[in-house]
Structure formats: C-alpha cells, structure tokens
C-alpha positions as CSV (number, residue, x, y, z in Angstrom):
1,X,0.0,0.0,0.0
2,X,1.2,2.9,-0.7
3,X,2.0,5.9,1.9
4,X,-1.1,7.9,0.1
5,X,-3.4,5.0,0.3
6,X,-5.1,6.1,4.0
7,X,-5.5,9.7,3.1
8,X,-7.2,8.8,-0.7
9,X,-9.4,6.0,1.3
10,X,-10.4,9.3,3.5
11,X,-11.7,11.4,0.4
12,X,-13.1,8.1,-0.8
13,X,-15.1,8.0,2.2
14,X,-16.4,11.4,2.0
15,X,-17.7,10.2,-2.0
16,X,-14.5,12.0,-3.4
17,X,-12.8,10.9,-6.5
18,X,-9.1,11.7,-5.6
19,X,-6.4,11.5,-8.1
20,X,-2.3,12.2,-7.4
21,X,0.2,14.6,-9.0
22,X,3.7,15.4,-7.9
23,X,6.5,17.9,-8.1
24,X,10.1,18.2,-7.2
25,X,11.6,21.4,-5.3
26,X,11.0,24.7,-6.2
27,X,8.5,23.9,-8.5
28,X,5.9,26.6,-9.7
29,X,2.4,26.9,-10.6
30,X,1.4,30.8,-11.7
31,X,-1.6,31.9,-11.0
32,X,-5.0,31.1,-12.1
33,X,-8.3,29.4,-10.9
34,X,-10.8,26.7,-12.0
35,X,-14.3,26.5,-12.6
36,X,-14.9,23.6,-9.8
37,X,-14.7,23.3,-6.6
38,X,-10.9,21.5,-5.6
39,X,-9.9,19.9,-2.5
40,X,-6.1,19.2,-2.4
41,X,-4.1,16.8,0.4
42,X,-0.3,17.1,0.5
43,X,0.5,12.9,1.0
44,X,3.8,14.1,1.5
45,X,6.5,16.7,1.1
46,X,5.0,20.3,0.9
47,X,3.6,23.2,-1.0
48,X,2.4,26.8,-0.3
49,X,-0.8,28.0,-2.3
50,X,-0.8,31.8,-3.0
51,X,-3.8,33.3,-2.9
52,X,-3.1,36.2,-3.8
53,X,-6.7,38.3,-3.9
54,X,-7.4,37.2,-0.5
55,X,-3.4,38.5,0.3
56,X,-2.1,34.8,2.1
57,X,-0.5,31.9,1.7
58,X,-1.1,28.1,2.6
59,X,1.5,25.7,3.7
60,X,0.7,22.1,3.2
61,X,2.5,19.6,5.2
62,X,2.0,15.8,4.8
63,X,-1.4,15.2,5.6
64,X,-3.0,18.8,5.7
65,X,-5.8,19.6,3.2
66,X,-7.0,22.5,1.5
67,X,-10.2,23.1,0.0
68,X,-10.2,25.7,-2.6
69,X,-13.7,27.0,-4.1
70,X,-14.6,27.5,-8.3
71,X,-13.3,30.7,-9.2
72,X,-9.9,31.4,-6.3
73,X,-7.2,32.5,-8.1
74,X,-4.2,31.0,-6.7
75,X,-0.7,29.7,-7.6
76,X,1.8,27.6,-5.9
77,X,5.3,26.9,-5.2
78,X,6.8,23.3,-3.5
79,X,8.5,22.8,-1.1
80,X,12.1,21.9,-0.9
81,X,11.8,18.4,-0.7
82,X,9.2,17.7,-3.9
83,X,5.8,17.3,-2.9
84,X,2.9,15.0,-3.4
85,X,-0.5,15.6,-3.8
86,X,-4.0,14.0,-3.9
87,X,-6.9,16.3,-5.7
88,X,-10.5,15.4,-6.5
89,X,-13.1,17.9,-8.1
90,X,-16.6,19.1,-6.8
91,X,-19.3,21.1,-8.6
92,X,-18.4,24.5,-8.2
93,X,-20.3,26.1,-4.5
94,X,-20.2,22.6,-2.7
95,X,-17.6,24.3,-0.8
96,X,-17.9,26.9,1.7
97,X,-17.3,30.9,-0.1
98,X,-13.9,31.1,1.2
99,X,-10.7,28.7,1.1
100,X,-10.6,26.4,3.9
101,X,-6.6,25.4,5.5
102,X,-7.7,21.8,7.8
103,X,-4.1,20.5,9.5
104,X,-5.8,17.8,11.0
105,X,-8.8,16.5,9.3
C-alpha cells in the first residue's frame, strides 16, 4: 500500500474521487483558478498555495488539506523536498465561499 493510500481511502469516504500529482523542489504553478470546486491533500513533502486576492499563503505539510472554491485565483510553489498531492473535483459552490486550511482533518 502505498503511503497515500489512508489519506485517498479518506476522500473516498467522503464520496470524493481523488487523483495524485507530484512535483520536485521549487516547483511553480502561476496563477490562475478553476471553474470547480478543488480539494487538495499534501500525501507528503509540501507546497504553499498563494492566494493572492485574499493577500495569504497556505502551507501544506504531509497530511494537511486544502479546499479551494470555483473561481480562487491562486498559484503555488513546493517545497524543498518535492511534494505529493492528492486532488478530487466538486461542482463549483459545494464548498464553503472562502478557502478552507484543515491541519488535522
């Protein structure tokens, strides 16, 4: 099994369809946003999402989620050990109006 095998079971269990991407250090994403909801788990490493119209940034450790609503513009940059992720899609406003940061969830 792997090490992201617990935390996708967890979204599974909430009726979420996760799916994994990964980056190595100092990797970039510029800015933009989606017309879906998007929850995102770090399975291990990190990344920090800038969100740049609400003026913050969101670390993601191993295990920390972050539930991003359709239409926030953000961007992101990884950590310096790589990161993993885990990411499933919901209709856009199935989420709360603003981002959501959960460290233990």
């Amino acid at each position: 099994m792997s090490p992201s095998e617990p935390l996708a079971d967890r979204l599974r269990a909430e009726g979420l369809e996760p799916s994994g991407w990964g980056n190595g250090p100092a990797d970039r994403y510029g800015k933009h946003a989606h017309g879906y909801d998007k929850v995102l788990v770090a399975a291990a490493g990190s990344i920090v999402f800038h969100l740049p119209e609400l003026g913050m940034d969101v670390e993601l450790h191993t295990g920390e989620r972050l539930e991003l609503p359709a239409g926030t513009l953000h961007g992101a940059t990884v950590g310096r050990h790589g990161v993993n992720c885990l990411e499933a899609h919901l209709p856009a406003g199935s989420l709360g109006p603003r981002p959501r940061h959960r460290r233990e969830w």
